[in-house]
C-alpha positions, -999 to +999 in steps of 0.1 A: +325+275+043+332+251+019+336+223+038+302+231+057+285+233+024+293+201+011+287+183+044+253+199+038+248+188+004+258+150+016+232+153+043+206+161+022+216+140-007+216+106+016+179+115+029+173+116-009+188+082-009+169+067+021+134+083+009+141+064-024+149+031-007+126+035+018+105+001+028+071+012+029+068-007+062+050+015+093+056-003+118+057-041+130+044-057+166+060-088+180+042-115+198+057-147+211+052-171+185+040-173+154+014-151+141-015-176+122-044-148+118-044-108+108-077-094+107-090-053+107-117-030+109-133-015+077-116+019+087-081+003+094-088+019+127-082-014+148-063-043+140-068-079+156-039-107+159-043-143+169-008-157+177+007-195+190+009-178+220-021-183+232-033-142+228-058-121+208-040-094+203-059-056+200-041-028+184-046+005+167-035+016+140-002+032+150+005-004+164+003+003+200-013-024+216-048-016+233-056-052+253-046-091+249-066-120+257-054-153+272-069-184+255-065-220+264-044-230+233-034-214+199-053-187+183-057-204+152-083-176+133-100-141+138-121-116+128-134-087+138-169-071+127-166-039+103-173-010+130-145-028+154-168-029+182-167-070+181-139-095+179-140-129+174-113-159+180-112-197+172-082-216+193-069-246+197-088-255+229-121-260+208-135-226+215-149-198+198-149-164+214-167-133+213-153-099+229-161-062+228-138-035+220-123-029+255-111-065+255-142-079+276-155-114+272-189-115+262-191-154+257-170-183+251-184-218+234-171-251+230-170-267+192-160-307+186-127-299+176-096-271+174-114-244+155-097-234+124-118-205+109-141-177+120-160-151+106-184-124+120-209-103+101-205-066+093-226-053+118-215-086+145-243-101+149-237-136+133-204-159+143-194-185+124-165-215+130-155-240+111-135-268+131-100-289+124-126-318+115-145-296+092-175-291+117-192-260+113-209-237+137-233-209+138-242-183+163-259-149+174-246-123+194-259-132+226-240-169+220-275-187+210-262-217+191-283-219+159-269-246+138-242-271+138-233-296+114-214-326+117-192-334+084-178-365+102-140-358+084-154-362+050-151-324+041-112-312+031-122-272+032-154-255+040-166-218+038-198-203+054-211-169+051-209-145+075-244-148+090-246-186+085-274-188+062-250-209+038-222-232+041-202-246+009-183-277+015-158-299-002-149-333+000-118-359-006-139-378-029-145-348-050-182-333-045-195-298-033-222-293-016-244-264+000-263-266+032-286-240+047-285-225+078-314-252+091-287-280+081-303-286+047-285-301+020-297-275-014-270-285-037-245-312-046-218-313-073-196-339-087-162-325-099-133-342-109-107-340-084-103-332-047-120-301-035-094-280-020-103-245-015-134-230-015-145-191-008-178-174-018-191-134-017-210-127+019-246-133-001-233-169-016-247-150-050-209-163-060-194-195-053-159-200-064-139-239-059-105-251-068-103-287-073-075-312-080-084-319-115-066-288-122-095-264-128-115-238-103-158-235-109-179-210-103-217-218-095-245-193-085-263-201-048-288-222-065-260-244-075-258-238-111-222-241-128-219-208-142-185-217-157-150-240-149-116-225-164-082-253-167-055-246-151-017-253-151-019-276-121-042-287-091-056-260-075-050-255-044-059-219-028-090-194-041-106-163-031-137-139-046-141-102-039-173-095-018-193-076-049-179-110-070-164-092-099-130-111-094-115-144-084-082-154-079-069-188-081-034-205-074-021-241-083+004-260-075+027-252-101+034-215-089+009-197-110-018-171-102-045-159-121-073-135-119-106-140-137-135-113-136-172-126-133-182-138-167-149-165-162-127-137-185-088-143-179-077-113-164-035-119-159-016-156-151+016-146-136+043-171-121+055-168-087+089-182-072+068-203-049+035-213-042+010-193-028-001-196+005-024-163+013-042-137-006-060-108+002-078-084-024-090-046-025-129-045-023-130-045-066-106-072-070-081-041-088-051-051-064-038-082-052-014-086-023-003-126-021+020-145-001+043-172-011+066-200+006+094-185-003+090-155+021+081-130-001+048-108-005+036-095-040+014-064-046+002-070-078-029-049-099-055-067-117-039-064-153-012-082-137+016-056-133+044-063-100+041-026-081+054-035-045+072-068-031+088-071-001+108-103+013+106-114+048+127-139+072+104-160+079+073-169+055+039-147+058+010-167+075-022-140+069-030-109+047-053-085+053-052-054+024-077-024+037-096-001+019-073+030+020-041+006+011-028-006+042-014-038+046-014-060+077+006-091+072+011-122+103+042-139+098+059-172+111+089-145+125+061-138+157+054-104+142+026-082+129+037-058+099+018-026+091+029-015+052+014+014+040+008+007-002-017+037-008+012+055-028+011+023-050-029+019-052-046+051-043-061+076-071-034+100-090-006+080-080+013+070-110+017+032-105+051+015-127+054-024-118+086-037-104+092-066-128+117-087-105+089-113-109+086-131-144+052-120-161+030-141-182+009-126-206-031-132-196-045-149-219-081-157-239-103-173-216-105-209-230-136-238-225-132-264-202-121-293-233-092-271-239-054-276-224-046-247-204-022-221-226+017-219-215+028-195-241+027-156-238+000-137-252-013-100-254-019-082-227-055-082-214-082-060-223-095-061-193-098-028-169-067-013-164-064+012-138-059+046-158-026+058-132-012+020-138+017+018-164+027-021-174+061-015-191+083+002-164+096-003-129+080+006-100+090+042-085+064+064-065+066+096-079+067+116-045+105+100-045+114+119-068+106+152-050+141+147-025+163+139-055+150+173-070+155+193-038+192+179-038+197+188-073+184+224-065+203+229-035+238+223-057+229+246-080+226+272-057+257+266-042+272+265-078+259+302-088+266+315-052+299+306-057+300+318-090+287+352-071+314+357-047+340+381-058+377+370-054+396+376-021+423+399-046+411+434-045+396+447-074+407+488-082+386+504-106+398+533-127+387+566-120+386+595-144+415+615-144+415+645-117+409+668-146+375+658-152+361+653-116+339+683-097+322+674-069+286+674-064+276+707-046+250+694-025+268+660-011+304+665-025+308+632-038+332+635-067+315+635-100+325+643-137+324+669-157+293+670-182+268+644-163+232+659-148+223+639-120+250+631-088+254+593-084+254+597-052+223+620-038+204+622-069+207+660-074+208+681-106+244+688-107+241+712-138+217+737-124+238+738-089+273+740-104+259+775-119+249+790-085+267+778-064+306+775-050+306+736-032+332+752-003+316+784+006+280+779-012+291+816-026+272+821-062+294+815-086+294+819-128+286+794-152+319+793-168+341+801-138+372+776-129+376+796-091+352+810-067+353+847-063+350+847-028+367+815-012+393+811-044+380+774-042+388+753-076+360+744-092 
């Protein structure tokens, strides 16, 4: 018995192990090279994958694969439109294409060049490409082609939005410039540096640029610089939420930051690497990043570390849903499917993981000021109210299997504390003398007590009347019975 309980407790107590080490990782899809593009559906409900091998890839969200689609090349980019029912692929053979939901092909156009991007409106009725030479395409649902626009390799990044009405470009010799949907240019700006990345909300009410001269700009759609923050290094990757409230930035020398609307410096925090891919929550209040050196970050907007995870290989695309699943494409040819929502939903206490140095955020500072290295306070800036900053990070529901183990001990302690011991126990009785027995059961009972032990009857008022061997009526005083000679 003792051997079977302790194997029990060891059972239970390494499920308590493996529910608090458990990788938060669902379940992972393997194509046959590289994946370059994760995209999903507002729900989560479907997930598309473009991979170097040639494939769209459908799946749900269990990961079982629902169709794939042969291209002529790579599958360089895709997206799919918010309800699912549309899915759209750029590849390498200078194609855009459109499909439906059961993996038919609805059209199929040819660009100038391998198409690097795409995009697709909510509800899919605008298709957007941008090309390898920074060409950029727009089209409607039935394939009409309603605007294309030569850059002739002058542009280094582009970024359209999703219906085409707007297209923000950048340039090697430093400008930015809008066009309409007609091909009209509506704005130009001269920065100071190379224009490397550039990403804008689906209205183009927010533009947001990171240049070379070490500083990222924010302009409205009429082209107005609403503000320009320094920082450490060129930079080289951006990305704005789709209501604008936030915009991240990376530069070359491994920082992030995160800046709310009014140009307000949210969190700096180094990375081990530079990033390479970013994907925010709807309100900008979590952060999941990639970085070259394999490893992907799940960070909340004051800047606290709640979830990493390194890989093999490095992470080519992020896609974070709305209910705090993850989809990340890596160079390993696989798709992985974490679920975060115990990090990032509501009521779950959130304590960062600080394997990843943390740099205070700091006061926002005007663009004739040097960028600020030293630690500061912590923000001021929203805080999610479940999110502690000081401590590591622990989901709380972990804790449950450690408590079952530790209840499950004790029980086995006081059980065994219980038992009675395998040497038999006498107990004393009363001497012979002062024993009767009970006239109705005749269990032996003592002199002087009311009630028998044993059936509950008033002894006192039987031992008067009656003799327990012959039931003869006897006197209250008597030691015999006068008829049977019985002892009483």
């Amino acid at each position: 018995m003792k051997k079977i309980s302790l194997f029990l407790i060891l059972i239970l107590f390494n499920i308590s192990i493996m529910n608090i080490f458990a990788d938060e990782l669902t379940w992972s899809y393997e194509t046959d090279d590289d994946i370059a593009s994760v995209a999903a559906s507002s729900d989560g409900a479907y997930i598309v994958v473009g991979s170097y091998d040639n494939y769209l890839h459908l799946l749900n969200k269990n990961g079982t694969q629902l169709w794939k689609f042969q291209t002529g090349s790579n599958v360089e980019s895709v997206a799919i439109s918010a309800n699912g029912q549309y899915i759209v692929a750029g590849s390498w053979d200078k194609r855009v294409y459109l499909l439906n939901k059961s993996g038919q092909k609805i059209w199929d156009k040819v660009t100038s060049d391998q198409v690097n991007t795409v995009n697709i409106t909510p509800d899919g009725n605008y298709i957007t490409a941008i090309t390898k030479n920074y060409s950029v395409f727009v089209y409607d649902k039935a394939g009409s082609q309603i605007m294309a626009y030569d850059s002739r390799n002058r542009l280094a990044t582009s970024s359209v939005s999703p219906d085409g009405s707007y297209i923000v470009n950048g340039t090697n010799d430093s400008n930015i410039f809008m066009l309409s949907r007609s091909g009209d240019r509506l704005w130009e700006y001269k920065t100071g540096g190379n224009v490397q990345s550039i990403s804008l909300t689906p209205d183009a009410s927010s533009i947001v640029a990171g240049a070379f001269d070490s500083k990222v700009y924010v302009f409205d759609r009429k082209g107005s610089l609403l503000w320009s923050k320094p920082t450490g290094t060129a930079t080289h990757l951006v990305s704005i939420t789709k209501d604008g409230s936030k915009i991240f930035v990376a530069d070359l020398n491994d920082n992030i930051y995160l800046f709310d609307s009014s140009g307000k410096q949210l969190l700096k925090r180094k990375l081990n690497d530079k990033a390479n891919a970013v994907t925010m929550s709807p309100n900008g209040d979590y952060i999941a990043v990639s970085s070259l050196d394999r490893v992907i970050s799940l960070i909340s907007s004051s800047g606290s570390l709640l979830w990493s995870k390194e890989n093999e290989s490095a992470f080519n695309s992020l896609f974070l849903t709305t209910d705090g699943k993850l989809v990340a494409g890596s160079k390993d040819n696989k798709v992985y499917f974490y679920d975060l929502s115990s990090f990032i939903m509501p009521g779950t206490s959130q304590i960062p993981k600080e394997s990843i140095p943390v740099e205070g955020s700091q006061t926002p500072v005007s663009d004739t000021k040097p960028p600020l290295t030293t630690n500061d306070n912590p923000p001021s800036g929203t805080v999610p109210d479940t999110t502690s900053t000081t401590s590591s990070s622990f989901p709380f529901i972990y804790i449950v299997p450690i408590a079952i183990v530790l209840v499950v001990i004790a029980a086995v302690v006081f059980m065994k504390k219980g038992k009675t011991s395998t040497t038999p126990i006498i107990t004393k009785e009363a001497p012979i003398k002062d024993q009767i027995k009970c006239p109705s059961c005749g269990s032996p009972i003592e002199k002087g007590i009311k009630f028998c032990g044993s059936c509950g009857n008033d002894i006192k008022e039987k031992v008067d009347l009656k003799c327990p061997n012959c039931g003869a009526t006897i006197g209250k005083d008597s030691s015999f019975c006068p008829e049977c000679g019985q002892k009483i």
